[in-house]
Biopython code that builds the backbone (N, CA, C, O; Angstrom):
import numpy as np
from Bio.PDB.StructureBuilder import StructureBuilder

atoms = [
    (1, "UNK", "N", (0.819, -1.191, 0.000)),
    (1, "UNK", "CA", (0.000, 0.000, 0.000)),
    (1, "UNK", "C", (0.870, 1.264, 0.000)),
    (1, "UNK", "O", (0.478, 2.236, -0.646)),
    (2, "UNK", "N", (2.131, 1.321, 0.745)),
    (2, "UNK", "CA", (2.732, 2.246, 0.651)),
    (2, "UNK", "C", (3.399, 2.854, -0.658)),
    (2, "UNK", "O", (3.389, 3.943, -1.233)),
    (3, "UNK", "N", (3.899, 1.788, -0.816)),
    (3, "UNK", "CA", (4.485, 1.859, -2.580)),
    (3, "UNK", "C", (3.171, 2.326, -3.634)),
    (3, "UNK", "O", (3.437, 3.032, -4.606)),
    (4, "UNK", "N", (2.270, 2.046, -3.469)),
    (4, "UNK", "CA", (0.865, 2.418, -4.111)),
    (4, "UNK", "C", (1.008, 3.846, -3.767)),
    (4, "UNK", "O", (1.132, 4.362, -4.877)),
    (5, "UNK", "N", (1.052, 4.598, -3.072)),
    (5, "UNK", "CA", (0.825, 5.544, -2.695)),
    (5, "UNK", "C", (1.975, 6.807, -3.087)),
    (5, "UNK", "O", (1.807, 8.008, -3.304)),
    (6, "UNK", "N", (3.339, 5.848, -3.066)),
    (6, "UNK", "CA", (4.200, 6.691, -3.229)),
    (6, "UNK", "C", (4.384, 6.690, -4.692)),
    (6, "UNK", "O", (5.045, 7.611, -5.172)),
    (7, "UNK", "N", (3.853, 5.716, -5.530)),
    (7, "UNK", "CA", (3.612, 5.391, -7.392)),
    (7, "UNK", "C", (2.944, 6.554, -7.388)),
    (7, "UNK", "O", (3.538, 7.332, -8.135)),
    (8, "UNK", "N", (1.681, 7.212, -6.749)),
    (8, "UNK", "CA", (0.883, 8.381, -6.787)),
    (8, "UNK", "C", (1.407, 9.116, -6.902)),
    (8, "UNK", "O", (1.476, 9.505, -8.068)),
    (9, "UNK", "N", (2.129, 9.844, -5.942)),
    (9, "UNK", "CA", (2.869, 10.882, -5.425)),
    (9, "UNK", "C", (4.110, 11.344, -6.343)),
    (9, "UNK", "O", (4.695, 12.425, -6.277)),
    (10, "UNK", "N", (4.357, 10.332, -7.162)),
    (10, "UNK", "CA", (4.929, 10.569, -7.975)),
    (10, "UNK", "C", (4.673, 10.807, -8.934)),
    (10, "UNK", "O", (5.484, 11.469, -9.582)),
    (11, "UNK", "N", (3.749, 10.509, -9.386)),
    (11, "UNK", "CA", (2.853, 10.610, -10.894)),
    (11, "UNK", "C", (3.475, 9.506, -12.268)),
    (11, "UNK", "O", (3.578, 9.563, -13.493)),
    (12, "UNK", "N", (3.845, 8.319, -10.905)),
    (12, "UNK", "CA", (4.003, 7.456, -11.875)),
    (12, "UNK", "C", (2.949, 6.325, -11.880)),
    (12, "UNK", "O", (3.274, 5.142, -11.776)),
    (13, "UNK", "N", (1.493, 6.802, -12.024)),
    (13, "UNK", "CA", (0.363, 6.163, -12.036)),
    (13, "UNK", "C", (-0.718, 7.208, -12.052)),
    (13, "UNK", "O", (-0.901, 8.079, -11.202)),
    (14, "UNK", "N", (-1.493, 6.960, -13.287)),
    (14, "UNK", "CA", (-2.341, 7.817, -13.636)),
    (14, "UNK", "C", (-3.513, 6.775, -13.912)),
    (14, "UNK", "O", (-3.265, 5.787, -14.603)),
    (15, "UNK", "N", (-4.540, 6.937, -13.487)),
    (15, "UNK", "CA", (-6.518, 6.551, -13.088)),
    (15, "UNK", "C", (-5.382, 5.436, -13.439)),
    (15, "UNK", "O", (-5.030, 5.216, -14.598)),
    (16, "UNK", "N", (-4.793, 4.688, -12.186)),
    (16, "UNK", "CA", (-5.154, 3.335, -12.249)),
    (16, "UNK", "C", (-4.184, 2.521, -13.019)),
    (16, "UNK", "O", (-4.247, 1.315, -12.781)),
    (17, "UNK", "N", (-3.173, 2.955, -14.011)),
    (17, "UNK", "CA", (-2.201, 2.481, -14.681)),
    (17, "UNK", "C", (-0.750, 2.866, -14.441)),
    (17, "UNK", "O", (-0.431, 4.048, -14.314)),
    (18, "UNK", "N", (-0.305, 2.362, -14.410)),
    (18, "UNK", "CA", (1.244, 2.248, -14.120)),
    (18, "UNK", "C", (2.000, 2.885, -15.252)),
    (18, "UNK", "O", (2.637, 2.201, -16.052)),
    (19, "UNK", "N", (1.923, 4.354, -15.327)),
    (19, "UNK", "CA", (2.644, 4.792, -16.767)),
    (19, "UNK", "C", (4.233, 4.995, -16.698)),
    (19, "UNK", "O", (4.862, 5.617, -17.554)),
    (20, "UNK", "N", (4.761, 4.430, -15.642)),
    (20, "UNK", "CA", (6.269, 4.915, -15.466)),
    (20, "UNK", "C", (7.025, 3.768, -15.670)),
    (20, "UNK", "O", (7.700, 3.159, -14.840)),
    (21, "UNK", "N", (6.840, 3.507, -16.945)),
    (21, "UNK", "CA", (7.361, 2.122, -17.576)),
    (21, "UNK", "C", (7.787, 2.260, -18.954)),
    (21, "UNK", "O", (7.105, 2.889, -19.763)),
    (22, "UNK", "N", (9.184, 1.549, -19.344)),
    (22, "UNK", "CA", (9.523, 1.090, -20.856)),
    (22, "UNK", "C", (8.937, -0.018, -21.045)),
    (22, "UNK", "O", (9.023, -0.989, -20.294)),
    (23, "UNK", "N", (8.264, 0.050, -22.116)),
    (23, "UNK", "CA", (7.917, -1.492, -22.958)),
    (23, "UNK", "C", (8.929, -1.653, -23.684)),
    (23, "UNK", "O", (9.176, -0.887, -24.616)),
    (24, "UNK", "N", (9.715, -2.728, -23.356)),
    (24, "UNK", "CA", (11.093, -3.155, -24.223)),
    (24, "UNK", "C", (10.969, -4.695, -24.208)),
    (24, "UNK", "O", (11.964, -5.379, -24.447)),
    (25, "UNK", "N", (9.446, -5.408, -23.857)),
    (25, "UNK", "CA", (9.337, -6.445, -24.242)),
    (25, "UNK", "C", (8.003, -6.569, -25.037)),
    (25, "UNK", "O", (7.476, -5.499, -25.341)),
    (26, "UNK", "N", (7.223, -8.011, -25.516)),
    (26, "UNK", "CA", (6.250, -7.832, -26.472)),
    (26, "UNK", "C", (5.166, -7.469, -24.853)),
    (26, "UNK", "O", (4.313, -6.583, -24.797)),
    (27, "UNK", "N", (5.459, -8.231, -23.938)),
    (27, "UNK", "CA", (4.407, -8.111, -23.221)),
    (27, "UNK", "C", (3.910, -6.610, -22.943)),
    (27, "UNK", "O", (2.918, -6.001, -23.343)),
    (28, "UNK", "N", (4.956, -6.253, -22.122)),
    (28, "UNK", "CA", (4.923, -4.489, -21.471)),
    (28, "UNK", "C", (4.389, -3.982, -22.864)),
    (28, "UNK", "O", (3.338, -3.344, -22.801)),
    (29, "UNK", "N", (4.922, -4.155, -24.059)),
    (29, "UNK", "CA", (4.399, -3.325, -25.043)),
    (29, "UNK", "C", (2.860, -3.108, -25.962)),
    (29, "UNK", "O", (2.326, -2.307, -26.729)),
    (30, "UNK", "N", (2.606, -4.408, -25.287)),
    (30, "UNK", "CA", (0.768, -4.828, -25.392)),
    (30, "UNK", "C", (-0.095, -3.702, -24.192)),
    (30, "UNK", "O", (-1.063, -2.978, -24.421)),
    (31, "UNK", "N", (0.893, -3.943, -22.510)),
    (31, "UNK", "CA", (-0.069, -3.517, -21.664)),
    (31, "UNK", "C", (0.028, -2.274, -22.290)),
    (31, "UNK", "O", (-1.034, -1.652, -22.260)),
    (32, "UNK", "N", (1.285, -1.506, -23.046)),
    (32, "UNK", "CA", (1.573, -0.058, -22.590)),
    (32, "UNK", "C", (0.565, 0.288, -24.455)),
    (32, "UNK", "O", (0.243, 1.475, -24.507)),
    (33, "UNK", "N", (0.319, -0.158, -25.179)),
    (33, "UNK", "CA", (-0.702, -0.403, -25.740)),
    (33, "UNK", "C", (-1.790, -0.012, -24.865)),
    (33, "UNK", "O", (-1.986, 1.187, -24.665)),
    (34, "UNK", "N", (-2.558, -0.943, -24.295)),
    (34, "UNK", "CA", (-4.045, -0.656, -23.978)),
    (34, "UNK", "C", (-3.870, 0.438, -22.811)),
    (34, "UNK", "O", (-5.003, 0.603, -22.360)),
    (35, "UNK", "N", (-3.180, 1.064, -22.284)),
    (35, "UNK", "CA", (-2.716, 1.909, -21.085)),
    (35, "UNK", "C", (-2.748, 3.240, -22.178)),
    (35, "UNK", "O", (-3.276, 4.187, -21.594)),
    (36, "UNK", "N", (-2.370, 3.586, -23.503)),
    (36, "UNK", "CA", (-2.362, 4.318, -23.861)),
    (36, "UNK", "C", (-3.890, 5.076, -24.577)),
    (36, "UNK", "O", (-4.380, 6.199, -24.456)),
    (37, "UNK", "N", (-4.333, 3.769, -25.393)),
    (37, "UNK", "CA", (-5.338, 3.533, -25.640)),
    (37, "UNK", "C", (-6.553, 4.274, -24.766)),
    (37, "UNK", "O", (-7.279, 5.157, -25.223)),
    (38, "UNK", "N", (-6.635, 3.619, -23.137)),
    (38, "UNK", "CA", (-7.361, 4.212, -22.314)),
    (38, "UNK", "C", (-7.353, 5.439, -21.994)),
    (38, "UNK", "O", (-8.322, 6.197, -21.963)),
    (39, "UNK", "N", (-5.952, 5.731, -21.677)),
    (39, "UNK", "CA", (-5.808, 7.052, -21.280)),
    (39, "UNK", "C", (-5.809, 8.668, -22.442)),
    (39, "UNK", "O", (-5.766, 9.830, -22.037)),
    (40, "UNK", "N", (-5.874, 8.204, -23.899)),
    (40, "UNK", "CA", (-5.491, 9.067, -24.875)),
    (40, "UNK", "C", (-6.984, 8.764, -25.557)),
    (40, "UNK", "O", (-7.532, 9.811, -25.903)),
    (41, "UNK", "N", (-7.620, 7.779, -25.775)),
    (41, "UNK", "CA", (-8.539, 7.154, -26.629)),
    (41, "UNK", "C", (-8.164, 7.258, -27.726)),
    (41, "UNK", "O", (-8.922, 7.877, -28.474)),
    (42, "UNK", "N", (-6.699, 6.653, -28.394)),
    (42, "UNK", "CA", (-6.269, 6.496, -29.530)),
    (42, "UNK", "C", (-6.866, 5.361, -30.348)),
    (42, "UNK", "O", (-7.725, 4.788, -29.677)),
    (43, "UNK", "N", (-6.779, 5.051, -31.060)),
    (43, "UNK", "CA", (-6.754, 3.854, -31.894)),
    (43, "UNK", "C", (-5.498, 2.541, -31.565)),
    (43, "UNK", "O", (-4.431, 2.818, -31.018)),
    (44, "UNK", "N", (-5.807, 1.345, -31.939)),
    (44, "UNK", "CA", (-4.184, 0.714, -31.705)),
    (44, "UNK", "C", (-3.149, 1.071, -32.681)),
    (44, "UNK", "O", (-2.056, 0.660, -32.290)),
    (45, "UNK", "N", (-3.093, 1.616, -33.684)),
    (45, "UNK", "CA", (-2.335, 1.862, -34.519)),
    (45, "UNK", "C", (-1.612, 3.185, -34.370)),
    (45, "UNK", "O", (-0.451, 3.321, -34.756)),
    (46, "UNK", "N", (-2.104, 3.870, -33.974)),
    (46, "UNK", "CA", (-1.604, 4.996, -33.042)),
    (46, "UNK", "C", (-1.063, 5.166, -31.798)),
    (46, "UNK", "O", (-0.451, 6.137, -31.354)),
    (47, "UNK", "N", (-1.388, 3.984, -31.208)),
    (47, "UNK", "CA", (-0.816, 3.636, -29.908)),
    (47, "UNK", "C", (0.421, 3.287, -30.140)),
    (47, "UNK", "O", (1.345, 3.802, -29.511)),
    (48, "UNK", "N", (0.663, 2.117, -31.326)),
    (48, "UNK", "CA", (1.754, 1.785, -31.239)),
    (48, "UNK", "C", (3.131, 2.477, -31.911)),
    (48, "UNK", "O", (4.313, 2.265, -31.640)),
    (49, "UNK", "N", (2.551, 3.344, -32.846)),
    (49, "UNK", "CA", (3.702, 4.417, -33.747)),
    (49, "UNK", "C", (4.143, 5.315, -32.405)),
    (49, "UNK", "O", (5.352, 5.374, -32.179)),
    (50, "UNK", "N", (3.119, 6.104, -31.390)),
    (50, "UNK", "CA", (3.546, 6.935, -30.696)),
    (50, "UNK", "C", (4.433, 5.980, -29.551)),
    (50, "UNK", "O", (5.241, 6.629, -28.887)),
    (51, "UNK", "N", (4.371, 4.856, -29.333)),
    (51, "UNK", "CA", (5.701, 3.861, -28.358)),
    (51, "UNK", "C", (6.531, 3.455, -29.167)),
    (51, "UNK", "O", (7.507, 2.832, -28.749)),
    (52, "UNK", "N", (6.387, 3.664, -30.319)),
    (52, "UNK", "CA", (7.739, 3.601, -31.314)),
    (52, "UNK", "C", (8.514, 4.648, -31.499)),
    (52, "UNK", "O", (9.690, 4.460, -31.810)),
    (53, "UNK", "N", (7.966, 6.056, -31.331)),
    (53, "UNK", "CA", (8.771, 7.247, -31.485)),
    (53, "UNK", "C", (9.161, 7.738, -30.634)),
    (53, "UNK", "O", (10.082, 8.551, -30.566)),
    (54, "UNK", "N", (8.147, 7.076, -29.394)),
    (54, "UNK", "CA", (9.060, 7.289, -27.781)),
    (54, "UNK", "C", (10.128, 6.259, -27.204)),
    (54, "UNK", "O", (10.568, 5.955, -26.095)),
    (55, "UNK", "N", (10.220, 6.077, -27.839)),
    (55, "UNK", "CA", (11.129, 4.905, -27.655)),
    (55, "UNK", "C", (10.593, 2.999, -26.200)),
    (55, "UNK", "O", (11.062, 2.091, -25.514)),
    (56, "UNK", "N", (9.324, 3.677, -26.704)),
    (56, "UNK", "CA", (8.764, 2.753, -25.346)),
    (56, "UNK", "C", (8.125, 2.936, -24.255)),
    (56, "UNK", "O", (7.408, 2.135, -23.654)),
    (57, "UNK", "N", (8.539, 4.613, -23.850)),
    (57, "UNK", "CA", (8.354, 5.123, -22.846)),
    (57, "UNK", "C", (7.297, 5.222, -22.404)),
    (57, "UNK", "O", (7.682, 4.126, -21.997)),
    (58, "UNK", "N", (6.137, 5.428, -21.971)),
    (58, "UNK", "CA", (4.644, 4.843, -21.769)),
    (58, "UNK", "C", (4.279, 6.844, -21.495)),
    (58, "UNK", "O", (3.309, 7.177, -22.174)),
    (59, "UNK", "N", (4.865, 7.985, -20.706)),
    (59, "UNK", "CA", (4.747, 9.007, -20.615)),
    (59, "UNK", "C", (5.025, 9.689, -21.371)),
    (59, "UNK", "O", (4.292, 10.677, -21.330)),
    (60, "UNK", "N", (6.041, 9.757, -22.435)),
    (60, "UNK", "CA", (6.289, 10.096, -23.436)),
    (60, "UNK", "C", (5.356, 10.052, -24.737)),
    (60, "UNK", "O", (4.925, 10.953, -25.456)),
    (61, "UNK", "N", (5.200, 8.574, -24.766)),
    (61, "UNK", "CA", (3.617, 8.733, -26.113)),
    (61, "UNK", "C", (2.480, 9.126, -25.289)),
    (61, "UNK", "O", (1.540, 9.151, -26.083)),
    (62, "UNK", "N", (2.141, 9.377, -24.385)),
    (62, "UNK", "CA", (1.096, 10.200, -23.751)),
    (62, "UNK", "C", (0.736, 11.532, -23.794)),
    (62, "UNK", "O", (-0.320, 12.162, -23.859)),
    (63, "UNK", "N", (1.891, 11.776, -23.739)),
    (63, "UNK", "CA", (2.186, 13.164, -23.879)),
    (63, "UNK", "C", (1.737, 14.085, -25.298)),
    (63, "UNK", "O", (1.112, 15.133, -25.461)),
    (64, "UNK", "N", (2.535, 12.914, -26.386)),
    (64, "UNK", "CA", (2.467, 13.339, -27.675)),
    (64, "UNK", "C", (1.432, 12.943, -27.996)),
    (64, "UNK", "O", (1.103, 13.619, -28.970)),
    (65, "UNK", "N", (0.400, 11.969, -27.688)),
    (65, "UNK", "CA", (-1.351, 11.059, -28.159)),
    (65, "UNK", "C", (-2.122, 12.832, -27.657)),
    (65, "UNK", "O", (-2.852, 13.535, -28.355)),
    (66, "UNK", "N", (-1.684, 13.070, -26.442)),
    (66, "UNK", "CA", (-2.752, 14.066, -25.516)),
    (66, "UNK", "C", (-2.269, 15.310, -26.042)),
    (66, "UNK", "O", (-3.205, 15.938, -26.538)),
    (67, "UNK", "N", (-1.448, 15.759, -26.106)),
    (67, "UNK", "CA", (-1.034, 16.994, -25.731)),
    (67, "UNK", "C", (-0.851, 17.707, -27.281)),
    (67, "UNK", "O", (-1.196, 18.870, -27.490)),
    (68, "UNK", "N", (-0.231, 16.792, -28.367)),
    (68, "UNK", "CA", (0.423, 17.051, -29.653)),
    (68, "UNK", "C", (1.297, 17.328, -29.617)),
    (68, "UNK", "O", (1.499, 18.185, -30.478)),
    (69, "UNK", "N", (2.528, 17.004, -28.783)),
    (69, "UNK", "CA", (3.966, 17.060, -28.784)),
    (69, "UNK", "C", (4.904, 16.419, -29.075)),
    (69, "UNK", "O", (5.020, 15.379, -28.427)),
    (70, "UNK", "N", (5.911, 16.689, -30.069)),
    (70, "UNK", "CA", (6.853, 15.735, -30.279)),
    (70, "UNK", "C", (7.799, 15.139, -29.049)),
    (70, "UNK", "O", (7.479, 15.541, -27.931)),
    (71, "UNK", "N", (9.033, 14.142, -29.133)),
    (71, "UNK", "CA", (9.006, 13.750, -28.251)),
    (71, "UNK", "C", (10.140, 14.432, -27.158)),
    (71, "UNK", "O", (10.206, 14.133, -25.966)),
    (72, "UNK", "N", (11.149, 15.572, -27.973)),
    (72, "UNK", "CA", (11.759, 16.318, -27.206)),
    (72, "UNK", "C", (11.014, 17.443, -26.531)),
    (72, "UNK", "O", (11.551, 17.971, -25.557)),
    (73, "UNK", "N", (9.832, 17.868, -26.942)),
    (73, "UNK", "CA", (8.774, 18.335, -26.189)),
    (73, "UNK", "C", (8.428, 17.820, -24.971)),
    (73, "UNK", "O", (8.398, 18.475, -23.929)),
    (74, "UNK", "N", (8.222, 16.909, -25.058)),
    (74, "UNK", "CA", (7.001, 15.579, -24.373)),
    (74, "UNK", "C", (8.497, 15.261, -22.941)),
    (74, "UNK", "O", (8.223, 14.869, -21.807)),
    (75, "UNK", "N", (9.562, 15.479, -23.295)),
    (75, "UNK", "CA", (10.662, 14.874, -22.468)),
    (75, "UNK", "C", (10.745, 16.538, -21.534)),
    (75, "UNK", "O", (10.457, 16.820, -20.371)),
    (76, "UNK", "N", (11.174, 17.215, -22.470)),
    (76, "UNK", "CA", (10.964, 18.647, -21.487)),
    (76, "UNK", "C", (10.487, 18.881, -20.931)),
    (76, "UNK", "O", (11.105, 19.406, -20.004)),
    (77, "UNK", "N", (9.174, 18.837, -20.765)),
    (77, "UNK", "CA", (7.872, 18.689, -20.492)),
    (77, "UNK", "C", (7.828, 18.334, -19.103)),
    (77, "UNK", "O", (7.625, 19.183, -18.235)),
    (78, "UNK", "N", (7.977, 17.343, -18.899)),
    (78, "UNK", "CA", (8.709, 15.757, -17.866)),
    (78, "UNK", "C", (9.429, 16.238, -16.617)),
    (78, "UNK", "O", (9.203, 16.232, -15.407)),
    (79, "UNK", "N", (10.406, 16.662, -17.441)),
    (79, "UNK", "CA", (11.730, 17.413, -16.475)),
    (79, "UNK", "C", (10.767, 18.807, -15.790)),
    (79, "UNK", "O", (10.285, 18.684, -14.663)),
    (80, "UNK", "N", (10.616, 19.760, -16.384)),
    (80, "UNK", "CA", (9.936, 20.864, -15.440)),
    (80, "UNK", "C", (9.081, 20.585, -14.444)),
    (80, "UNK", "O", (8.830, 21.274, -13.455)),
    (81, "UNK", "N", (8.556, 19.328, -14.815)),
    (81, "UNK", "CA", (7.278, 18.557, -13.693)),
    (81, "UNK", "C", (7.745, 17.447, -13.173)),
    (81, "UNK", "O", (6.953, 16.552, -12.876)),
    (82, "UNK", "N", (9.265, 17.282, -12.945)),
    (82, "UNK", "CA", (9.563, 16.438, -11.995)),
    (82, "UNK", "C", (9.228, 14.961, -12.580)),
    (82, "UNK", "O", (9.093, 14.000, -11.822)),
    (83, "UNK", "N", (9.129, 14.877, -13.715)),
    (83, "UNK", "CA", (8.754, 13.468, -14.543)),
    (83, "UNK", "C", (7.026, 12.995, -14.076)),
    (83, "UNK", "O", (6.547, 11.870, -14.220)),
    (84, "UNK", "N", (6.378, 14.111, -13.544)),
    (84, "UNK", "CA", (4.858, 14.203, -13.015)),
    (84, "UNK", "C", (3.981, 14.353, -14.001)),
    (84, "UNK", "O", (3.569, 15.446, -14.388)),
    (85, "UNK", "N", (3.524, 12.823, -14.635)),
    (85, "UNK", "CA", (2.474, 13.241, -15.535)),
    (85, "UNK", "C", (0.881, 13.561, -15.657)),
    (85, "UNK", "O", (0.065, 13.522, -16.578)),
    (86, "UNK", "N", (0.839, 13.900, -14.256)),
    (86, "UNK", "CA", (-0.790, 13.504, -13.713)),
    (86, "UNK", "C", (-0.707, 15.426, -14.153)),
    (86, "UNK", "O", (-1.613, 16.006, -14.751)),
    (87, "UNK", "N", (0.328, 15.960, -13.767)),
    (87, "UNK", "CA", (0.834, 17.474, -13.470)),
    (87, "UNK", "C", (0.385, 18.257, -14.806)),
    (87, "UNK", "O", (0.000, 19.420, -14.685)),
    (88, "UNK", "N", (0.432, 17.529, -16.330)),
    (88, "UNK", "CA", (0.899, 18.082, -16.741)),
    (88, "UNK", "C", (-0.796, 17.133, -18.093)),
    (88, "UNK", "O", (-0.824, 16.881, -19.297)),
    (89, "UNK", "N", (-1.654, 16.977, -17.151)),
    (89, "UNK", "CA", (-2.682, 16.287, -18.344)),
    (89, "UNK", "C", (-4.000, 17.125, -17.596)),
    (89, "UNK", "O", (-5.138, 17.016, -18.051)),
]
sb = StructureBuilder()
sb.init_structure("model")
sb.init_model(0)
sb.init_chain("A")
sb.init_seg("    ")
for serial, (resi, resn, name, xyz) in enumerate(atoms, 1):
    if name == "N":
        sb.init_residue(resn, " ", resi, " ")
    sb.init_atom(name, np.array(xyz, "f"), 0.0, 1.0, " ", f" {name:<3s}", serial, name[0])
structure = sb.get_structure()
């Protein structure tokens, strides 16, 4: 529970998903798929170009699905907010 809490506090969990993750396997890259999906209401085909141009990063194509930012945007972005993406949606 604590770790739950401190995933919050960090804003490395947004409604419920764990966005402070690389998909650098097929699995992670399925969840970080439907994680994007939910949170952006992309399409899957869009889900998966924007974790291809982020290199995986699950906050990074979020950024760019939500916001319209490329991904040195989307990384800047990150840094001013403490890597806080709840901060910055």
């Amino acid at each position: 529970m604590i770790s739950t809490l401190v995933a919050l506090r960090l804003g490395h969990a947004v409604r419920g998903h764990m966005v402070n993750m690389v998909a650098d396997n097929k699995k992670l890259r399925q969840r970080a798929q439907r994680i994007l999906q939910d949170l952006t209401g992309c399409d899957p085909d869009s889900a998966v170009r924007a974790l291809e141009e982020a290199g995986g990063r699950v906050k990074i194509a979020v950024l760019m699905l939500r916001e319209g930012l490329d991904v040195n945007a989307a990384e800047n972005a990150l840094i001013l907010h403490n890597g806080d993406l709840r901060a910055l949606l």
